[in-house]
C-alpha positions in Angstrom: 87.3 -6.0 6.4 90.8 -4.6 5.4 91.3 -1.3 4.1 94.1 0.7 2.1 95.3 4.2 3.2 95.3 5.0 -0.5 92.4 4.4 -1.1 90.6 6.3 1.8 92.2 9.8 0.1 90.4 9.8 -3.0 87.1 9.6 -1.1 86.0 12.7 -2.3 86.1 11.3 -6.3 83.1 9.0 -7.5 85.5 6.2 -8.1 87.4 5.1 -5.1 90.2 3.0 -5.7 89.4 1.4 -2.4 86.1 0.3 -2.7 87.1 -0.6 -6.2 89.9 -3.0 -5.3 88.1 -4.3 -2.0 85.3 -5.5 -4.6 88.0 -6.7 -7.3 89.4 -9.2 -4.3 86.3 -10.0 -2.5 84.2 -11.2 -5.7 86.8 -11.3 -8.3 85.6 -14.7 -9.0 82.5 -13.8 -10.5 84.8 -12.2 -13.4 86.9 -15.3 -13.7 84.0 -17.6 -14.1 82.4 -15.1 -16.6 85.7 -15.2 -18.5 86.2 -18.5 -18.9 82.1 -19.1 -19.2 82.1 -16.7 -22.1 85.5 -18.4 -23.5 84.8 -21.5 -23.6 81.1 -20.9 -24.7 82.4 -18.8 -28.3 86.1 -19.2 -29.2 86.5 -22.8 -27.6 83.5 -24.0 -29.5 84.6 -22.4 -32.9 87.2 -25.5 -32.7 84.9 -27.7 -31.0 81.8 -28.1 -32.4 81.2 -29.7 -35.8 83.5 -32.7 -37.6 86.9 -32.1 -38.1 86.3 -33.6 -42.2 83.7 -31.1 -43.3 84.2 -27.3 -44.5 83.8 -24.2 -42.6 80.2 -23.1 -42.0 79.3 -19.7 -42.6 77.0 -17.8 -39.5 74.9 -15.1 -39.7 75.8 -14.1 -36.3 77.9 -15.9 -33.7 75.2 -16.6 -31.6 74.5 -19.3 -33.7 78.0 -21.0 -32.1 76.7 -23.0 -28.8 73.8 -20.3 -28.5 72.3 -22.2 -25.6 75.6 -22.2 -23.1 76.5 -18.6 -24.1 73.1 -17.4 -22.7 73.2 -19.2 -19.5 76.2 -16.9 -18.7 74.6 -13.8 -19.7 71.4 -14.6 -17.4 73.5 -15.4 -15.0 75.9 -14.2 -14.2 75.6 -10.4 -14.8 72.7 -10.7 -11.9 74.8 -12.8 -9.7 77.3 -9.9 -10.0 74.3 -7.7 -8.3 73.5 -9.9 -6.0 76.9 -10.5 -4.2 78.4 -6.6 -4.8 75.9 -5.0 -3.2 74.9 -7.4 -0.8 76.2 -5.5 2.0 72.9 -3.7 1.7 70.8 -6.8 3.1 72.7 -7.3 5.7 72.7 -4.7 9.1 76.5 -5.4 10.1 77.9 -4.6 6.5 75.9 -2.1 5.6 76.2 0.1 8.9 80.0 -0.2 8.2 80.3 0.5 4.6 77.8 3.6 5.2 80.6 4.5 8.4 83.3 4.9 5.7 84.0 8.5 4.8 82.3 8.7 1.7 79.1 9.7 0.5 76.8 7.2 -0.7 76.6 8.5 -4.6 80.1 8.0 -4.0 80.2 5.0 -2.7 77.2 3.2 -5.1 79.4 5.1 -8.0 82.3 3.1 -7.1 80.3 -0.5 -6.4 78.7 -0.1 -10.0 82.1 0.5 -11.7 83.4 -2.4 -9.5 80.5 -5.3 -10.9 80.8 -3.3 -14.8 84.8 -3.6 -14.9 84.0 -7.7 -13.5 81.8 -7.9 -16.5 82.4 -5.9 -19.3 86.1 -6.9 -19.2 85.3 -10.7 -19.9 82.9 -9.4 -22.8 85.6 -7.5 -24.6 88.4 -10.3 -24.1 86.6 -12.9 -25.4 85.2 -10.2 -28.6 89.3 -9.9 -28.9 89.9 -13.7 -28.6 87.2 -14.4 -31.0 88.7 -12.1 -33.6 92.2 -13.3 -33.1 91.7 -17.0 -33.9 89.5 -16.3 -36.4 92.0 -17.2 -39.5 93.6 -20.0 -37.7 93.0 -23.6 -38.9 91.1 -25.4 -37.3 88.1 -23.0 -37.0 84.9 -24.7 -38.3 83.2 -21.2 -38.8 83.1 -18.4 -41.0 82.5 -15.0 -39.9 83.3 -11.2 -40.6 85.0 -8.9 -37.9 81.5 -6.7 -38.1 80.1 -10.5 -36.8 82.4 -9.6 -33.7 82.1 -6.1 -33.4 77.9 -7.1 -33.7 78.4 -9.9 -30.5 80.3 -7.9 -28.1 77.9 -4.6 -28.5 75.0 -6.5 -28.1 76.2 -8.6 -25.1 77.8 -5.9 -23.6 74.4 -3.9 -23.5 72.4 -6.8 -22.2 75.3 -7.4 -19.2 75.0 -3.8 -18.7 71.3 -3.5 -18.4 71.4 -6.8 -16.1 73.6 -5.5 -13.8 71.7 -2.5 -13.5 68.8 -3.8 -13.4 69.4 -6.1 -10.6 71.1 -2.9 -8.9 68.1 -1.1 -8.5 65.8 -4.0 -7.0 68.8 -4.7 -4.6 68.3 -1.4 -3.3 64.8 -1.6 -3.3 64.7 -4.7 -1.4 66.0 -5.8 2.0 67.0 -9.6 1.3 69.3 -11.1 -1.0 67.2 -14.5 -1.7 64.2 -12.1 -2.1 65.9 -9.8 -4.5 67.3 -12.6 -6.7 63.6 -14.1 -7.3 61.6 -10.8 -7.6 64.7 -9.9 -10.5 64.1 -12.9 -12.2 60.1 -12.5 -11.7 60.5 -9.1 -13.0 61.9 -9.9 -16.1 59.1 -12.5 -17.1 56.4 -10.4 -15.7 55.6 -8.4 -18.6 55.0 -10.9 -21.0 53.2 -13.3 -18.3 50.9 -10.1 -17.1 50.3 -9.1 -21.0 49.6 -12.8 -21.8 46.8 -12.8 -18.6 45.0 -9.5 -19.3 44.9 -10.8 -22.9 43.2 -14.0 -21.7 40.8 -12.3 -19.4 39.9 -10.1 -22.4 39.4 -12.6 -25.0 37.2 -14.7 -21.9 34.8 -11.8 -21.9 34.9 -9.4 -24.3 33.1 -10.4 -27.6 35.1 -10.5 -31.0 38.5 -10.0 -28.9 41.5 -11.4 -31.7 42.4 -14.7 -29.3 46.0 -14.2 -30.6 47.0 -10.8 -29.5 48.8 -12.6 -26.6 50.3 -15.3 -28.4 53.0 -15.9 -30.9 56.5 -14.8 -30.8 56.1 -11.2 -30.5 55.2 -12.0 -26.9 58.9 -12.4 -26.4 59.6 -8.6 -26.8 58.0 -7.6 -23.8 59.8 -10.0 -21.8 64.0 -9.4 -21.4 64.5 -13.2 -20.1 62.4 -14.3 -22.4 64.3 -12.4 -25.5 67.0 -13.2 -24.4 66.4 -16.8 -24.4 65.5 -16.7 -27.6 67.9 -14.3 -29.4 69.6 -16.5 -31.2 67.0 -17.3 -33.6 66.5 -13.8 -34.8 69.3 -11.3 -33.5 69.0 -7.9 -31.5 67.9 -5.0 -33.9 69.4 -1.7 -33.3 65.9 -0.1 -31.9 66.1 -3.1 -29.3 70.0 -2.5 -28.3 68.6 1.1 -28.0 65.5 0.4 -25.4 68.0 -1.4 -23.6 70.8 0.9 -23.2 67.9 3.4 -22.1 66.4 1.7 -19.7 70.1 1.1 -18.5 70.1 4.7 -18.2 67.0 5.1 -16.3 67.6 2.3 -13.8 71.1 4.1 -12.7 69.0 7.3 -12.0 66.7 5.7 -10.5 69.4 3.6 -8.4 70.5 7.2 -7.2 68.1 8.8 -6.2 66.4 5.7 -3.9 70.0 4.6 -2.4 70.7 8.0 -1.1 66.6 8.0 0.6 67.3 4.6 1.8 67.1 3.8 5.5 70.0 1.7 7.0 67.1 0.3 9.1 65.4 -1.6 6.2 67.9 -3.8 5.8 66.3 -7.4 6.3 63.1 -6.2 5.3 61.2 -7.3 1.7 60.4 -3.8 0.6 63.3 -0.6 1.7 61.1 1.3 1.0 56.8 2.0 2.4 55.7 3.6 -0.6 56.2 0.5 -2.7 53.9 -1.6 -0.5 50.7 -0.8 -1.7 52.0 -1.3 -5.1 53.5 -4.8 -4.4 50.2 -5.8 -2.9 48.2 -4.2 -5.4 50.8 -6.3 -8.4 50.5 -9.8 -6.4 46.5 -9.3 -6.4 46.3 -8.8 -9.5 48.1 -11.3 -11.1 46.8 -14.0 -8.8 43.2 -12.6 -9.7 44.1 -12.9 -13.2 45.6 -16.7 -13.3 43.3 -18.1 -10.7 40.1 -16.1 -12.3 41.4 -17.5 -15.9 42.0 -20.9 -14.5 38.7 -21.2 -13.5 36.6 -20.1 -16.0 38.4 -22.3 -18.3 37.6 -24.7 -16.5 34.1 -23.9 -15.9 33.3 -21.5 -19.0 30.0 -19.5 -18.7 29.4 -20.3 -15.1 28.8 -16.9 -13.2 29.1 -18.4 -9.7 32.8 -20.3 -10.9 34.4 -16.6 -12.5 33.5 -15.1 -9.2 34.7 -17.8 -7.5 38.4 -17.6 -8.8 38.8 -14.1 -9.1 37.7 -13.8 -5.3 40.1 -17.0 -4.6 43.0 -15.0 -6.3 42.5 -12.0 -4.7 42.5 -13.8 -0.6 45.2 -15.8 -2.1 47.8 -12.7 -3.3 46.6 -10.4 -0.2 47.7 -12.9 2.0 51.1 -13.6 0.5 51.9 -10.2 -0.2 51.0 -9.2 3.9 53.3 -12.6 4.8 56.6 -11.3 2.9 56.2 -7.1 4.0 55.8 -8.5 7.6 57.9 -11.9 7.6 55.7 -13.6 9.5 52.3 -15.5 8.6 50.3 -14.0 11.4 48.6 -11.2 9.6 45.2 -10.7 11.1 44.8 -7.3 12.3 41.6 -5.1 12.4 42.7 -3.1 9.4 43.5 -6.1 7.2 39.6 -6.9 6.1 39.2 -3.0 5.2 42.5 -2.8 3.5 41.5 -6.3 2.0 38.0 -5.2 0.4 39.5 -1.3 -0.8 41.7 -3.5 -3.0 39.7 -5.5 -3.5 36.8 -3.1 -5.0 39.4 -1.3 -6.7 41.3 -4.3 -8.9 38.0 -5.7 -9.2 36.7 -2.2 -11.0 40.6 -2.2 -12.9 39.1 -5.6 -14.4 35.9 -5.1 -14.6 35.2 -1.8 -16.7 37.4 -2.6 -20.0 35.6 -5.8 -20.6 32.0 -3.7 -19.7 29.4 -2.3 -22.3 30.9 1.0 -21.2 34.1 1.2 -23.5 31.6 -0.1 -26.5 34.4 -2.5 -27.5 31.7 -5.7 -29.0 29.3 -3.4 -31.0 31.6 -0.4 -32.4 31.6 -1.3 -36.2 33.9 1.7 -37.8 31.8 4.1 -40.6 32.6 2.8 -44.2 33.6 6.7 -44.8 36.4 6.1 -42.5 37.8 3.0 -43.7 40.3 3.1 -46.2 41.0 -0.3 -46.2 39.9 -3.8 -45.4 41.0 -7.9 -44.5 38.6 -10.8 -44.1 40.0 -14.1 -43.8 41.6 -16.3 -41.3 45.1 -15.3 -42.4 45.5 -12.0 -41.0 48.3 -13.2 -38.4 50.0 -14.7 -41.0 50.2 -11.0 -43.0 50.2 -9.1 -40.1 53.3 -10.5 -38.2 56.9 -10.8 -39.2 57.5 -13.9 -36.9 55.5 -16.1 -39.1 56.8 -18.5 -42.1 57.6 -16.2 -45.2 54.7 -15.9 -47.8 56.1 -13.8 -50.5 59.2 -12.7 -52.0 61.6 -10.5 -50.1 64.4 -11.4 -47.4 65.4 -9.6 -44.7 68.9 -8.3 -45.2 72.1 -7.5 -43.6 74.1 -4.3 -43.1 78.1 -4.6 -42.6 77.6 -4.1 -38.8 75.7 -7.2 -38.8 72.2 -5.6 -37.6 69.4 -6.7 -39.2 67.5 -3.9 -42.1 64.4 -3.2 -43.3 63.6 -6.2 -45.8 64.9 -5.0 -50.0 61.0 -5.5 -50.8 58.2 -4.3 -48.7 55.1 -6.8 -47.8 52.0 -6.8 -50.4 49.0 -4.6 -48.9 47.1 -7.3 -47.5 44.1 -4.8 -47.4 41.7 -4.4 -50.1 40.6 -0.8 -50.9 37.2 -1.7 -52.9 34.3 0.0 -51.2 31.8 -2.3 -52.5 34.3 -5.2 -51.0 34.6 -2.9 -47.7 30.4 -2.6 -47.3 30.1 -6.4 -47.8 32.8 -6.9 -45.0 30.6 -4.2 -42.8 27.7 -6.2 -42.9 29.0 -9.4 -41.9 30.5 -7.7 -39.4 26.8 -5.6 -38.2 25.2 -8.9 -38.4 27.8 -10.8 -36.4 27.2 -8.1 -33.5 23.8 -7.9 -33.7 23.3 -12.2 -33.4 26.4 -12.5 -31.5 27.1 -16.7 -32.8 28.7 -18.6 -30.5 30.4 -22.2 -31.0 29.7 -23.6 -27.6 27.7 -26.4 -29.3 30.0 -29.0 -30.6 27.7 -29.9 -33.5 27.7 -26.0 -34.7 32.2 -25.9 -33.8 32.2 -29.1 -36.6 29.2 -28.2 -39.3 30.6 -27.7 -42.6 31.2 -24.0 -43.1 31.7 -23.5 -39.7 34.9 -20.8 -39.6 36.7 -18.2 -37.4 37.1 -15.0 -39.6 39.4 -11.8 -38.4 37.7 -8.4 -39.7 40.5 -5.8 -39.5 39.6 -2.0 -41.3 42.4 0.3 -41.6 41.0 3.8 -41.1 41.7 7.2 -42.1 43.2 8.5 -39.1 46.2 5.5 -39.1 44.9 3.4 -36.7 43.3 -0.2 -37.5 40.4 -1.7 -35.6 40.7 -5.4 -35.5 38.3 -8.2 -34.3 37.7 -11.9 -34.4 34.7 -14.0 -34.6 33.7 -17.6 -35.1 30.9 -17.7 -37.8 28.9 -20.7 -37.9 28.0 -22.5 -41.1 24.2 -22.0 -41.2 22.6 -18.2 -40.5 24.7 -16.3 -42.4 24.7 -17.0 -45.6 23.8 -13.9 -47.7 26.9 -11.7 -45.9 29.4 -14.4 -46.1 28.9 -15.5 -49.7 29.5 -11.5 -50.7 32.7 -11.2 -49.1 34.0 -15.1 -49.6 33.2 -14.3 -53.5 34.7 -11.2 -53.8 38.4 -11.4 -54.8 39.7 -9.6 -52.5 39.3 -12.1 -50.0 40.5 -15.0 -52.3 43.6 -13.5 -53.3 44.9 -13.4 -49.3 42.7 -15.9 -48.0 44.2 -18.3 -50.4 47.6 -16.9 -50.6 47.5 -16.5 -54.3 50.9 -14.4 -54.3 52.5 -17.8 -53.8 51.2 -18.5 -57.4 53.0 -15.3 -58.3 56.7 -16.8 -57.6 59.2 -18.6 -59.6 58.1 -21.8 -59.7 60.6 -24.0 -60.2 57.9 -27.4 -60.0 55.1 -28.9 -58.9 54.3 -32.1 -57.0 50.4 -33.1 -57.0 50.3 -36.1 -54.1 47.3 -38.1 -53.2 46.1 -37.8 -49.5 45.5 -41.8 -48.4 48.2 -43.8 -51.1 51.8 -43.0 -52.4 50.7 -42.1 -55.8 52.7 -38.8 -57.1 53.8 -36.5 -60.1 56.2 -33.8 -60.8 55.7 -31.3 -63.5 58.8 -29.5 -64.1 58.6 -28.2 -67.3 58.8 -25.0 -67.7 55.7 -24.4 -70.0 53.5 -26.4 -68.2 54.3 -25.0 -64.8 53.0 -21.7 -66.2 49.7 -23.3 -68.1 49.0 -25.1 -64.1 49.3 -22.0 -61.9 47.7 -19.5 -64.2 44.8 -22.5 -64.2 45.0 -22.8 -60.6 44.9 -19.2 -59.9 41.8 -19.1 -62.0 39.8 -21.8 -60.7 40.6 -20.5 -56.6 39.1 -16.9 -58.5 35.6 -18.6 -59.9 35.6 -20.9 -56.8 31.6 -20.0 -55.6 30.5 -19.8 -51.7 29.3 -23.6 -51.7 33.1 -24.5 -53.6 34.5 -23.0 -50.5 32.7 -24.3 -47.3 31.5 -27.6 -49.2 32.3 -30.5 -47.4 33.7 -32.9 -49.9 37.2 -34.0 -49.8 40.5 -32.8 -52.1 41.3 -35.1 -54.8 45.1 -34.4 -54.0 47.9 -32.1 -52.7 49.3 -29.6 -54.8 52.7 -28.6 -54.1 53.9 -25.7 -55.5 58.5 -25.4 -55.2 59.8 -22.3 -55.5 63.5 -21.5 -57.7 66.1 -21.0 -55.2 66.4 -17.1 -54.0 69.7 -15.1 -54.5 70.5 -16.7 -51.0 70.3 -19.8 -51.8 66.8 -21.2 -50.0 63.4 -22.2 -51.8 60.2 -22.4 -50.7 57.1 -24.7 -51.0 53.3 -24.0 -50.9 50.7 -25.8 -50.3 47.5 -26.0 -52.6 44.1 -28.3 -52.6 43.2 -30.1 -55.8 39.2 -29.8 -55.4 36.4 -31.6 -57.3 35.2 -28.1 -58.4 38.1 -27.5 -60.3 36.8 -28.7 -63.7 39.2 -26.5 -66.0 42.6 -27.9 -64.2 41.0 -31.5 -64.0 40.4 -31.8 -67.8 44.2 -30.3 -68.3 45.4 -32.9 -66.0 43.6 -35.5 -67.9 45.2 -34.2 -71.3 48.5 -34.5 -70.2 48.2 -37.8 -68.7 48.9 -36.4 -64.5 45.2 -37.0 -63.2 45.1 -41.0 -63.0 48.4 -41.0 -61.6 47.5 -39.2 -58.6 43.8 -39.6 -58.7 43.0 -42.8 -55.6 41.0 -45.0 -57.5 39.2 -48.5 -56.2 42.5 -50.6 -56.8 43.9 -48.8 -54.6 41.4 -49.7 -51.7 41.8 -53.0 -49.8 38.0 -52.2 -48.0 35.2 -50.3 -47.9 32.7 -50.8 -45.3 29.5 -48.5 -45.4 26.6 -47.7 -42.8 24.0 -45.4 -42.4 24.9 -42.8 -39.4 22.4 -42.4 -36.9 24.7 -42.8 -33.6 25.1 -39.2 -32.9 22.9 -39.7 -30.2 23.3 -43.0 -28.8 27.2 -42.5 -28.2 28.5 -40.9 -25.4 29.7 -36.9 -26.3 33.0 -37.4 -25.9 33.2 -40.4 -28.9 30.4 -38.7 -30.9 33.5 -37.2 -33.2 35.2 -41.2 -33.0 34.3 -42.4 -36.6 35.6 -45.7 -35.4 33.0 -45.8 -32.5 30.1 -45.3 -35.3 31.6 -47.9 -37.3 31.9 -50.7 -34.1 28.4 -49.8 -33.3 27.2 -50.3 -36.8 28.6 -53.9 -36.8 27.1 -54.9 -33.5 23.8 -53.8 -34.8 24.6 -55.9 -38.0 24.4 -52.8 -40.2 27.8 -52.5 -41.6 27.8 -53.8 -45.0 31.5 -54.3 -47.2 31.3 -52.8 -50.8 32.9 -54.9 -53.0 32.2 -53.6 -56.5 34.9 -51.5 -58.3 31.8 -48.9 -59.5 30.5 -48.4 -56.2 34.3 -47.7 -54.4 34.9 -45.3 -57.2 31.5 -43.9 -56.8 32.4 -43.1 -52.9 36.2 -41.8 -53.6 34.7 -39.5 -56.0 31.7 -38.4 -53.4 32.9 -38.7 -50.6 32.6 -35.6 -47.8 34.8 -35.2 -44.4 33.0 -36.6 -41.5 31.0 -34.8 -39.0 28.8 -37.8 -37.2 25.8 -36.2 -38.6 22.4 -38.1 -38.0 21.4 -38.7 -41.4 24.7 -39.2 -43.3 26.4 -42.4 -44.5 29.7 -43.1 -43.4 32.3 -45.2 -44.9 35.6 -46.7 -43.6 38.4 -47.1 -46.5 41.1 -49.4 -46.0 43.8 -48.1 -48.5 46.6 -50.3 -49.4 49.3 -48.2 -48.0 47.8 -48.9 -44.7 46.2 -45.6 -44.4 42.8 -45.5 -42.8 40.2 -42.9 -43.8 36.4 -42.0 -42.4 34.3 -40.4 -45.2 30.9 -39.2 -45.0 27.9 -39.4 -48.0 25.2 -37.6 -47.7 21.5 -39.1 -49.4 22.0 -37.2 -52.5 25.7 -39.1 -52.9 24.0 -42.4 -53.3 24.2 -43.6 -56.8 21.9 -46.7 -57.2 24.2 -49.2 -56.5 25.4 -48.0 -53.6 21.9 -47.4 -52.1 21.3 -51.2 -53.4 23.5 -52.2 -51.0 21.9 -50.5 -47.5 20.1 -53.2 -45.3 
């Protein structure tokens, strides 16, 4: 290695030109290819992509240009730069003479940092200028502001800085380049994989644990690969630009203080530093004791001897790997390792074991009604509660001139309802469901009609919310779920009825099994349907609600176009206990346009359902394998008569290969197949006239 005189006498400032231009020609290729990577993936493509014949698009941000290559530069090569700058430090040879050189080492980690930032940060800001420059020239299939630019380069810039950075600091915590680059990339997914585990292992034992606090998109903001492979559906906010620029900060600090404790002798080692083994092994044991304990009790749910199994299986498992990489060698018995082993062992066991105990009081805590202000009961309380789903109601998020996403012009409808009698119905469901503690492990109790899972969430006094899940079967609680599903409170959320509340700008009602449809578009009649609508879902009794019988159509409710452009649709059910809306439907002439009636049947074959038993459980849901059996037994019989067909479409239930029930097979002329169910009290005459 070659060194400039000029450099060597500025080796008392932080940012020797030596170092600095050794770096620049040593792994100045890592700024070319992020130059041309970043170049080719924004400003190439605003000529590139789309057809030359159709008009400019406009973009809300310019990650929406080639999105997909632009992030495999910014995941890569910002910790590729980390890797090779400072890979003198994983090897003896080169780090025992870079630490020779006159300077000390927050000079010489100073000048390294500024050497990989000026690679990277450079190619960022040309291609920000670049992308401004050819922005009026013809040719360009996009249209975008220069606060679109300004908004790209900051938030790309931060996320190359905190890259860098990041993979800094585990290079100096580590003594081995492969090992640093997958423990960086293991790093960045870990928090959302660990959150997503615990949350499994607390929803696997702990009673009335929500099973989507792990899931959906929000899991993607405790993971910075995972973000950023995502951003370019919904771009950076400022408070995220901000967490990142911070942690930025703290990683440089932190890259300080360890580089000038760490040993020349660790080099070629996993860890550089002792105290970081016990945490390593402590981190690989518990996330192996997490997946493998998950895995199987999935597999084997509610078997003691399985859970113990797994979590035990996880724990050898990570111990062992853990001792393999500190020592670099797979011969790891000593007399100490079953000791050390079983103190871990006890102790990640406890770590698991006392938050999903009786002694937190987690299952039975049911808050005092004098400390809830506010209540939700329903299975829509995701939907409400997180931002990442579909919109529901009326408000956009909107844009500032920097490009960075604001609050939304109109704030969400309280979802919870404030009406103590409404709150004290909700409290006893919820005292019963802890006191019988249902379960749905029987498949015939997951299908029965009724058969629900319910989220109970209380905002209280003090801010916080307590929120739990539960799956309530259809038979045993009656009397506490027919005073909540009544009230209107849970109607209006449970059945979306702000949807009914928007500009409607028409409304299709579809059948479910033939092509029949309608549109209603006028303006008046819109109004008279959804003020009916909204008033049959508000009389609609406990029995309306978890009956079993089938819609007579879909209701589709199309939204006017917002002030951006975009309308929405909803989605309603056309029941049989909607007797107000059916007669209007009828008056106007809609209802046998829609309505499936026996001409459009081709078949109808009908048997009495007693196979629940005879089939094997995992057909004993197959309609078709009740049907087959039927005929073998010569009891399937073909209904023929007009009266009778239209006596079943008009009765007819969903299937749930009850022992007792009739079951019928339609054949619709659209080719569609359907398995109704009719239970004794369906049977008109004729239809019982025709059972062998």
């Amino acid at each position: 290695m070659k060194w400039g005189m000029p450099g060597m006498t500025h080796s008392r400032y932080f940012f020797n030109s030596g170092v600095i231009r050794q770096n620049v020609r040593q792994h100045g290729w890592i700024g070319i290819i992020y130059t041309l990577g970043l170049l080719f993936s924004l400003p190439l493509q605003l000529f590139m992509s789309g057809n030359s014949g159709t008009q400019p698009q406009k973009v809300d941000n310019l990650f929406r240009v080639a999105g997909d290559i632009q992030v495999l530069f910014i995941v890569v090569l910002p910790v590729a730069a980390g890797l090779f700058v400072f890979r003198y430090l994983q090897s003896k040879m080169a780090s025992d003479l870079w630490h020779s050189l006159p300077l000390r080492r927050e000079h010489l980690l100073t000048a390294h940092m500024a050497s990989g930032l000026g690679l990277l940060l450079l190619p960022v800001w040309l291609t920000a200028a670049v992308t401004a420059i050819v922005t009026p020239l013809g040719g360009n299939m996009y249209i975008y502001s220069g606060a679109d630019i300004w908004n790209w380069c900051l938030i790309v810039s931060v996320l190359t800085l905190f890259l860098f950075v990041f993979s800094t600091f585990v290079g100096i915590c580590t003594g081995q380049t492969v090992l640093q680059g997958i423990i960086i990339y293991i790093l960045l997914i870990l928090p959302a994989a660990l959150f997503q585990l615990v949350n499994l292992h607390l929803d696997t034992y702990l009673y009335g644990y929500p099973q989507w606090s792990g899931s959906s998109d929000s899991l993607y903001i405790w993971s910075p690969l995972l973000r950023l492979l995502t951003y370019t559906n919904e771009i950076f906010s400022v408070a995220e630009l901000c967490i990142y620029a911070a942690l930025s900060v703290v990683f440089i600090a932190l890259s300080f203080v360890l580089y000038r404790n760490r040993h020349g002798e660790k080099t070629g080692q996993a860890i550089a530093f002792t105290y970081f083994n016990p945490l390593f092994k402590a981190g690989v044991m518990l996330c192996a004791m997490l997946l493998s304990g998950t895995y199987f009790t999935s597999v084997k749910p509610h078997q003691l001897g399985w859970m113990f199994c797994g979590y035990i299986t996880g724990a050898i498992l990570g111990y062992i790997a853990s001792e393999m990489i500190i020592r670099k060698t797979w011969q790891i018995l000593t007399c100490k390792v079953p000791m050390e082993f079983a103190m871990y062992g006890i102790l990640l066991g406890l770590l698991l074991y006392i938050p999903v105990s009786g002694l937190t009081g987690y299952e039975n805590r049911v808050p005092a009604g004098e400390h809830v202000t506010g209540v939700y009961a329903g299975s829509k309380y995701q939907m409400y509660n997180d931002d990442s789903y579909p919109r529901i109601y009326s408000f956009s998020a909107s844009v500032d001139s920097s490009g960075v996403n604001q609050d939304p012009p109109l704030a969400k409808p309280d979802f919870y309802t404030t009406d103590k009698q409404y709150i004290e119905a909700v409290r006893r469901l919820h005292h019963a469901l802890v006191m019988m503690r249902p379960t749905n492990q029987d498949s015939v109790r997951h299908y029965s009609p009724g058969a629900r899972m319910f989220t109970l969430a209380y905002q209280l006094d003090n801010g916080r919310k307590l929120v739990r899940q539960y799956w309530i079967p259809g038979e045993g609680f009656e009397p506490e779920m027919k005073s909540v599903m009544e009230s209107k409170g849970f109607k209006q959320n449970e059945y979306t009825l702000y949807q009914l509340d928007e500009d409607i700008e028409s409304i299709r009602l579809g059948s479910n099994y033939t092509n029949k449809a309608v549109s209603i578009s006028d303006p008046q009649e819109v109004k008279e349907f959804t003020g009916l609508l909204k008033q049959e879902i508000l009389n609609m009794s406990y029995e309306d609600q978890t009956g079993d019988q089938k819609s007579i159509a879909t209701i589709q409710m199309n939204s006017k176009p917002n002030h951006i452009g975009y309308g929405f649709y909803y989605d309603f059910d056309w029941k049989p206990s909607f007797h107000e809306l059916e007669n209007w439907l009828v008056q106007k002439g809609y209802a046998d346009k829609v309505r499936s009636t026996a001409q459009d049947v081709i078949s109808a074959e009908l048997i009495q359902d007693d196979y629940a038993g005879k089939l094997p459980e995992e057909t004993r849901f197959d309609a078709e394998q009740h049907v087959k059996l039927a005929r073998s037994e010569n009891r399937a019989v073909i209904v023929k008569g007009a009266t009778e067909i239209n006596d079943i479409l008009s009765r007819q239930r969903n299937f749930t290969g009850k022992n007792g029930d009739y079951l019928v097979k339609l054949v619709y002329k659209g080719g569609f197949i359907d398995y109704a169910s009719l239970h004794e009290e369906d049977l008109t005459p004729g239809l019982k006239a025709l059972i062998p």
